[in-house]
C-alpha positions as CSV (number, residue, x, y, z in Angstrom):
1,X,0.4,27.3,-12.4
2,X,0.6,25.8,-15.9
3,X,-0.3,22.1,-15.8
4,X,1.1,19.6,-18.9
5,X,0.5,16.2,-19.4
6,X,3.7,14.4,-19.7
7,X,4.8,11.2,-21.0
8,X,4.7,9.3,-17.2
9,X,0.7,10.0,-17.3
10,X,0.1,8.0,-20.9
11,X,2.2,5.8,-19.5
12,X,0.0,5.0,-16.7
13,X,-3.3,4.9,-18.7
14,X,-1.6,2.4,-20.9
15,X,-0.7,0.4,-17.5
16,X,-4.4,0.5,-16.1
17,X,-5.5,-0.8,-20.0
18,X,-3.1,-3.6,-19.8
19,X,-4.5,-4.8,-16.4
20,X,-8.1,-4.4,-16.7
21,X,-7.2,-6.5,-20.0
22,X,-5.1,-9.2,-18.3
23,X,-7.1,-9.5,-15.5
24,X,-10.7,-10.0,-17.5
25,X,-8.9,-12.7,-19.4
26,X,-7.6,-14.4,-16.2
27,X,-9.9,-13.8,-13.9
28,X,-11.8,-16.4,-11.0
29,X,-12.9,-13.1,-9.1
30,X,-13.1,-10.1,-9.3
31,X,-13.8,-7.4,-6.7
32,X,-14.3,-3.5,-7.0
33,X,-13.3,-1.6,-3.4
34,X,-12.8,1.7,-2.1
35,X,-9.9,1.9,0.1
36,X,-9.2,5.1,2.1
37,X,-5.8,5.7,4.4
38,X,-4.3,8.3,6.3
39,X,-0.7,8.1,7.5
40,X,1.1,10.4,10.1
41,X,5.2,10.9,10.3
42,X,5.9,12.1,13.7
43,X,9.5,13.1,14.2
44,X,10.8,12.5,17.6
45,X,14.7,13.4,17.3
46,X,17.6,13.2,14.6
47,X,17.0,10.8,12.3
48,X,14.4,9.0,13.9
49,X,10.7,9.5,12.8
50,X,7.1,7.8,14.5
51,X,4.6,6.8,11.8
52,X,1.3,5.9,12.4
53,X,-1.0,4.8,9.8
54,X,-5.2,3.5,9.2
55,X,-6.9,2.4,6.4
56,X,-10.4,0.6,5.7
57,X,-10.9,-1.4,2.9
58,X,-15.0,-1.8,1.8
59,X,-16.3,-3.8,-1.3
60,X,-18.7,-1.9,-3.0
61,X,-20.4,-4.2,-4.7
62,X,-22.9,-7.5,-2.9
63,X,-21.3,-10.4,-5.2
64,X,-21.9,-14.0,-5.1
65,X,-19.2,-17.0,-5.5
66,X,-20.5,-20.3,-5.6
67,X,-21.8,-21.0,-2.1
68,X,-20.2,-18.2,-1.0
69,X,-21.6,-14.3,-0.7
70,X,-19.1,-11.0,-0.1
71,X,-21.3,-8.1,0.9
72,X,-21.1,-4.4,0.6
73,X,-19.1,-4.2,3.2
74,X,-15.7,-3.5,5.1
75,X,-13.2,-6.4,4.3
76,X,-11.0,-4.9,7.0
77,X,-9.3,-1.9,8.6
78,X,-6.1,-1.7,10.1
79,X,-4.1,0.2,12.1
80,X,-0.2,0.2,12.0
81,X,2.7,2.1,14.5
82,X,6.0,2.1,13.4
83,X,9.6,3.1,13.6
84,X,11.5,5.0,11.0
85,X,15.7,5.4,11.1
86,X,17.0,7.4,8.6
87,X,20.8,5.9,8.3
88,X,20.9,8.6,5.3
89,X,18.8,10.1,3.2
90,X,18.7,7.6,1.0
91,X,18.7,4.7,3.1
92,X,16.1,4.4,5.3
93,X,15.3,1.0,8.4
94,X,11.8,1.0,9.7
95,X,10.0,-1.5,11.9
96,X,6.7,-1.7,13.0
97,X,3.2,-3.3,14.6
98,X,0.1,-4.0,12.0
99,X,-3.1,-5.1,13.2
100,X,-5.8,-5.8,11.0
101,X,-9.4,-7.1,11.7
102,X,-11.0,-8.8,8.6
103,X,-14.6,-8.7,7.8
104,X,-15.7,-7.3,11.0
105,X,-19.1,-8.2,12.5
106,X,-19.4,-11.4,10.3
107,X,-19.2,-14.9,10.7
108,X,-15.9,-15.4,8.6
109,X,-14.4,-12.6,10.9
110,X,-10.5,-13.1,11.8
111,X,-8.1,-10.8,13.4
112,X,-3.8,-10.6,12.2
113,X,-1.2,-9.1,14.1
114,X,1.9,-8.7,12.3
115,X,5.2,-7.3,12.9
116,X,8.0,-6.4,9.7
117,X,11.3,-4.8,9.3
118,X,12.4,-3.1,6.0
119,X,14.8,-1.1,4.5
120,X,14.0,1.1,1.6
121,X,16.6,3.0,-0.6
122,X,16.0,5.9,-2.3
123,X,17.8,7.3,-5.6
124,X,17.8,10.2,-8.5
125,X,16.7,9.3,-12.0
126,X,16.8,13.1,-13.3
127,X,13.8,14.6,-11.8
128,X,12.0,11.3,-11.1
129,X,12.8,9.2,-7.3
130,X,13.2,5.6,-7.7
131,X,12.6,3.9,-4.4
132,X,13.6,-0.1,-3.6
133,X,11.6,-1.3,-0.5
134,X,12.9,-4.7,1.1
135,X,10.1,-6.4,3.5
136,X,10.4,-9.2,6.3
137,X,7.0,-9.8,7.9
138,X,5.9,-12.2,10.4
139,X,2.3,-12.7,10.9
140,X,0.0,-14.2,12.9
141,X,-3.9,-15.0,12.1
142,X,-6.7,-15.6,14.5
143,X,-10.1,-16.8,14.4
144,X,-12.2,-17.7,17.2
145,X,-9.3,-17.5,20.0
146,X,-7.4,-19.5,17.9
147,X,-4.0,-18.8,16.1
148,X,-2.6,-20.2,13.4
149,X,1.1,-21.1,13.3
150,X,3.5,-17.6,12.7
151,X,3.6,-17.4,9.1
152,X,6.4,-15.6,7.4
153,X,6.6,-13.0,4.4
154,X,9.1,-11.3,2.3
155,X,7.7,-8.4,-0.1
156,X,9.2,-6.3,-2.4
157,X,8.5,-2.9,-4.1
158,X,9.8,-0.9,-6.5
159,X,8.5,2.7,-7.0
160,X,8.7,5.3,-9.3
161,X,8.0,9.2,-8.8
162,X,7.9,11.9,-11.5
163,X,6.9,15.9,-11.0
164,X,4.7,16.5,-13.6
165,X,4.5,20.0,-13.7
166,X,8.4,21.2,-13.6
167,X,11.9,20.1,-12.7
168,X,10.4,19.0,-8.9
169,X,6.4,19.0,-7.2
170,X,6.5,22.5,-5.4
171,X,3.6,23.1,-3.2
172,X,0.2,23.2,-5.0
173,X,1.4,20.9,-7.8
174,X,1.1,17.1,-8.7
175,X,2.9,14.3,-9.6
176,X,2.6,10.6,-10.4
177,X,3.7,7.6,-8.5
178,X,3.9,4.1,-10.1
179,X,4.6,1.2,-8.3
180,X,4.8,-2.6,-8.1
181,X,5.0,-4.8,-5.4
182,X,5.3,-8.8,-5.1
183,X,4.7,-10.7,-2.0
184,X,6.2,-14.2,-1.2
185,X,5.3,-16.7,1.3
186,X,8.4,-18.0,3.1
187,X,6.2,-21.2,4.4
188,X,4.9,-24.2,3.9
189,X,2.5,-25.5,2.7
190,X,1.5,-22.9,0.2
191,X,-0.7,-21.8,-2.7
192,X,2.2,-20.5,-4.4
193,X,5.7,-18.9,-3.6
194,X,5.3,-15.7,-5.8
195,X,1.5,-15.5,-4.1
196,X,0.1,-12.2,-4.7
197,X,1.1,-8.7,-6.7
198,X,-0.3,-4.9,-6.2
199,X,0.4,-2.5,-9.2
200,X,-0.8,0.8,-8.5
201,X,-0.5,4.3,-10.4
202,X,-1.3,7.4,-8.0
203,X,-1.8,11.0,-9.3
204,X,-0.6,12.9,-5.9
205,X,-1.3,16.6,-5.2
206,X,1.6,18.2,-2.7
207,X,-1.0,20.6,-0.4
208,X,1.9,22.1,1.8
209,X,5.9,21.4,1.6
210,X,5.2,18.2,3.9
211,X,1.2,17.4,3.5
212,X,0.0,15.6,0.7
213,X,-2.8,13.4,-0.6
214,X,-2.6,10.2,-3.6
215,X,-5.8,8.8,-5.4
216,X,-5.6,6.3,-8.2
217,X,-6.2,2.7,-9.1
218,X,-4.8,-0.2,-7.5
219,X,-4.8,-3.7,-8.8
220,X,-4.5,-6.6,-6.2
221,X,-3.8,-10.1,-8.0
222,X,-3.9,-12.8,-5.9
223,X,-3.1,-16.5,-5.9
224,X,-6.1,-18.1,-3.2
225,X,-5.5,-22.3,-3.4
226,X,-3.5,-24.5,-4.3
227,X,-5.0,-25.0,-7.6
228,X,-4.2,-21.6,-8.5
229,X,-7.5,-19.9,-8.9
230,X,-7.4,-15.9,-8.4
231,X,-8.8,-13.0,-6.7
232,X,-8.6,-9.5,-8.3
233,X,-9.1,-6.1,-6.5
234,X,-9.4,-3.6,-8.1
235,X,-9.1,-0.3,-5.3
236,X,-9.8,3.1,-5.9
237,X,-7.1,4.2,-3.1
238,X,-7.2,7.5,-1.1
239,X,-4.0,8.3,0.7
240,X,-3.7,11.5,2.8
241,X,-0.3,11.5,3.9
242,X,0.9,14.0,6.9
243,X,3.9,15.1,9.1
244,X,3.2,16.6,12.6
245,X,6.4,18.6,13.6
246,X,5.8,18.9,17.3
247,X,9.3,19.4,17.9
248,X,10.2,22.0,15.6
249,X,6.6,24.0,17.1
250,X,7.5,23.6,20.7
251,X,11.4,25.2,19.9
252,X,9.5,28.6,18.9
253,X,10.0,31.3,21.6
């Protein structure tokens, strides 16, 4: 297994420079997390797939804003179960439930439940898969037994995925994935429409033909108030992505 490092990997050092840079310049605050996920494709019959997915996201640093303290802590986990139609293979509509419970055991503790469609399309640059993912999402916030008004979402990602050891990433061999994503608030009032922005560059590592795992940086820039003061993550993200084929193992004789 010969390993190269190809143009798509400077690339993605010269990304992470260019944010670290931007967002030191910019910056209100700034956060350092680690955020683990796993994520499960279940296929249930032609064309239709069951995903289920968790993460925790935990701040690894006690920091200190003003009046206000963030802790060493979990800002949240989630847990999501969705719904996956494959009109082609390029064309995908998925649906799904999120739940998320922010900074659990403290006082600022709130809970969302949120509910999106999307449809993501998938096409061939060469050897490198360019994905376009649409987002609706409706969500609702609650803190104390009490909701706030449904808020609505639209978010939209563009991906890019690049072997980096031969034509395609066989078992046993890596690639890279670079995306962007920018989320806009459909309500009023607001902090901003164009609100918040993830850039992340993932080295993944294919284990088997349909079991993987992605690690890499992720930066988070978002807009918190009206006067347009910031927040920036910066995740070290962990992604072990799996399929469970329990049909294909039950047809064996």
């Amino acid at each position: 297994m010969n390993f190269s490092l190809r143009s798509p990997s400077k690339l993605l050092v010269i990304i992470i420079l260019c944010i670290y840079t931007s967002a030191i310049q910019a910056q209100d605050r700034t956060f350092t997390t680690f955020f683990p996920g796993l994520a499960v494709t279940i296929p249930l019959k032609n064309h239709i797939d069951l995903n289920l997915s968790s993460s925790i996201q935990y701040n690894l640093d006690d920091l200190t804003y003003g009046d206000q303290n963030f802790p060493a802590a979990i800002n949240y986990y989630d847990f999501q179960a969705g719904m996956v139609y494959k009109f082609t293979q390029q064309v995908h509509f998925a649906a799904a439930w999120y739940f998320r419970q922010n900074d659990p055991g403290r006082v600022t503790s709130s809970s969302e439940n949120r509910f999106w469609q999307q449809i993501s399309v998938t096409s061939l640059l060469n050897n490198m898969r360019l994905r376009n993912r649409f987002r609706l999402e409706e969500r609702i916030i609650s803190k104390e037994s009490q909701a706030t008004p449904l808020r609505w979402r639209f978010r939209y990602q563009i991906a890019l995925e690049t072997p980096l050891q031969g034509e395609k990433t066989d078992v046993g061999e890596f690639y890279l994935l670079i995306a962007n994503e920018a989320y806009f608030s459909l309500n009023k009032p607001r902090n901003a429409i164009y609100n918040e922005n993830w850039i992340s560059g993932l080295l993944g590592y294919r284990l088997t033909k349909q079991n993987r795992f992605e690690v890499g940086p992720v930066w988070q820039a978002q807009i918190r108030n009206a006067s347009k003061d910031m927040n920036n993550f910066f995740h070290l993200q962990l992604n072990f992505l799996f399929l469970l084929n329990f049909k294909k193992s039950t047809s064996i004789k």
